[in-house]
ZAGU-680116 format. One record per residue (C-alpha): residue number from 1; residue in three letters; x, y, z. Coordinates in Angstrom, 3 decimals. Layout:
% ZAGU-680116
SITE badren kero     east    north       up
SITE    NUM  ALA        X        Y        Z
...
% end
This chain:
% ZAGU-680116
SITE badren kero     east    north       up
SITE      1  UNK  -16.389   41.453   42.260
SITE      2  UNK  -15.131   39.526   45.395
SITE      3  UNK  -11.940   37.231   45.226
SITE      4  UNK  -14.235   34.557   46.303
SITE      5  UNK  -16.370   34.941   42.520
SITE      6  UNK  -13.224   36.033   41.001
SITE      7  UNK  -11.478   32.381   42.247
SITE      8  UNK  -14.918   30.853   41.267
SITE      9  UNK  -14.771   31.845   37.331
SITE     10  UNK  -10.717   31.096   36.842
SITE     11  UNK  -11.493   27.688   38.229
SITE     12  UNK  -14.424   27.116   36.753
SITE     13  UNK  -13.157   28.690   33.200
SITE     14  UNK   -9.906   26.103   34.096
SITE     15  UNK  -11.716   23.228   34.688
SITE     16  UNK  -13.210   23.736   31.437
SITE     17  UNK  -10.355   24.489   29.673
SITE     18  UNK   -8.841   20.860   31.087
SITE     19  UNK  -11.846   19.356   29.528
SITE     20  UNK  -11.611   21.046   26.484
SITE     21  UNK  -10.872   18.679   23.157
SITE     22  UNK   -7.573   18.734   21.699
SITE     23  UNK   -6.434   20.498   18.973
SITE     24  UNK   -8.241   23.642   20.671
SITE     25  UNK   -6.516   26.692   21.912
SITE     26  UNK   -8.410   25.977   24.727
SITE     27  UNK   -6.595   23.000   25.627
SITE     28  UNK   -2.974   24.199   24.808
SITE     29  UNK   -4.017   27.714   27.320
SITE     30  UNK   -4.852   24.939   29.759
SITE     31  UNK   -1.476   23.329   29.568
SITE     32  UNK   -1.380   20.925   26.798
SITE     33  UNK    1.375   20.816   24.513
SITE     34  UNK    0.739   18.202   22.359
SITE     35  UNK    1.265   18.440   18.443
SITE     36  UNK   -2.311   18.806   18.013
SITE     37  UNK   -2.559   21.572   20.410
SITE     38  UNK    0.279   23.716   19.496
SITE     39  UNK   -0.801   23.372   15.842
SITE     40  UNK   -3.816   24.718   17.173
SITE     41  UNK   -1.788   27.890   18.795
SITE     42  UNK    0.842   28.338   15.857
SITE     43  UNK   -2.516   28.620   13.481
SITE     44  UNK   -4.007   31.324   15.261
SITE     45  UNK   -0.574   33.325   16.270
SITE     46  UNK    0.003   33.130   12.043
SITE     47  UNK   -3.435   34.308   11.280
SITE     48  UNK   -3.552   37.131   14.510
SITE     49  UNK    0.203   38.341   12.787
SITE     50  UNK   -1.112   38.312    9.233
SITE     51  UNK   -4.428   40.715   10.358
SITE     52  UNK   -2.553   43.181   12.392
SITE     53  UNK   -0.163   43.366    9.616
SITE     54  UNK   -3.081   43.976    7.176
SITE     55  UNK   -3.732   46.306    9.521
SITE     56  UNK   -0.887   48.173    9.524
SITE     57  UNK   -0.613   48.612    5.587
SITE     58  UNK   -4.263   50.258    5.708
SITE     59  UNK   -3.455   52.609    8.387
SITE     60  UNK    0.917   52.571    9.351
SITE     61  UNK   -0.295   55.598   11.588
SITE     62  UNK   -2.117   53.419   14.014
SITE     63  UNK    0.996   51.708   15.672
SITE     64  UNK    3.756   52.896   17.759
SITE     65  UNK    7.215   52.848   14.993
SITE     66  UNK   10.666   52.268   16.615
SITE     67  UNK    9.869   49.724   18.834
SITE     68  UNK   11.044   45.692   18.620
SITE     69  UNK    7.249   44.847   19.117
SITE     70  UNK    5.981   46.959   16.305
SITE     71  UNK    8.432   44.475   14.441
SITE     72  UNK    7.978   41.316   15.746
SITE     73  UNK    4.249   41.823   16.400
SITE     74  UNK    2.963   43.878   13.713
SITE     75  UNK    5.299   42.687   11.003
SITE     76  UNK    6.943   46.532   10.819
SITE     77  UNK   10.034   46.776    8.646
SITE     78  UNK   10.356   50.676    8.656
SITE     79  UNK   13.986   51.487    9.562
SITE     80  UNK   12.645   53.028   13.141
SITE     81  UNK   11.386   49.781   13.738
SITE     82  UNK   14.125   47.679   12.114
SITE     83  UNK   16.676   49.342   13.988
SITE     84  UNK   14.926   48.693   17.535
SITE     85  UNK   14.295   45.307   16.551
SITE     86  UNK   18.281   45.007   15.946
SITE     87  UNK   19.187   47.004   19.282
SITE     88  UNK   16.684   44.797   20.871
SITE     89  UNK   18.498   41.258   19.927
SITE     90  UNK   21.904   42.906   20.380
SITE     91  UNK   21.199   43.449   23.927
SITE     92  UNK   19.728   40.107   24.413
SITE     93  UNK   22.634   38.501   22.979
SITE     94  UNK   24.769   40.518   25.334
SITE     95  UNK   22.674   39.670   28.623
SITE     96  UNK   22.231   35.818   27.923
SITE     97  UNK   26.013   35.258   26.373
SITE     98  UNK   24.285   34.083   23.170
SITE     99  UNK   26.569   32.878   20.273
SITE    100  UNK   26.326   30.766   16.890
SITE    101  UNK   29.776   29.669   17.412
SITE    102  UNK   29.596   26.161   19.106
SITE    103  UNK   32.455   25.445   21.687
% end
């Protein structure tokens, strides 16, 4: 494929997405982030978490354990996993300075 056809589709595929109604996942990929929209997103990020979860409880083989995605994204709560997830927000706390505490 040449970057000419390549440039042809995203626009085309973008232009469409503009278009799109809202309340579509089409429209909040496109930019929108109205209430309509992001209910749109925020229904189909629960469902996508609640399948790969099913998922995982048919077959805990399939996934990678001891890493913060395999708890964030696959709803993991082995102790590998719950123990990266920790390590992982522990270090993020660290490099952006984050605290409850207000000043």
């Amino acid at each position: 494929m040449t970057f000419e056809v390549f440039e042809r589709k995203v626009t085309s595929s973008a232009k469409r997405a503009r278009h799109a109604k809202h309340g579509t996942r089409s429209r909040y990929n496109a930019g929108c982030s109205c209430d309509d929209c992001r209910e749109a997103q925020r229904l189909y990020i629960t469902q996508l978490k609640r399948r790969l979860h099913a998922r995982l409880l048919d077959d805990p083989t399939q996934v990678r354990h001891g890493s913060r995605s395999t708890y964030i994204n696959w709803g993991c709560r082995c102790d590998d996993c719950t123990e990266a997830n920790s390590r992982g927000l522990a270090d993020w706390k660290r490099r952006t300075g984050y605290s409850r505490r207000k000043s």
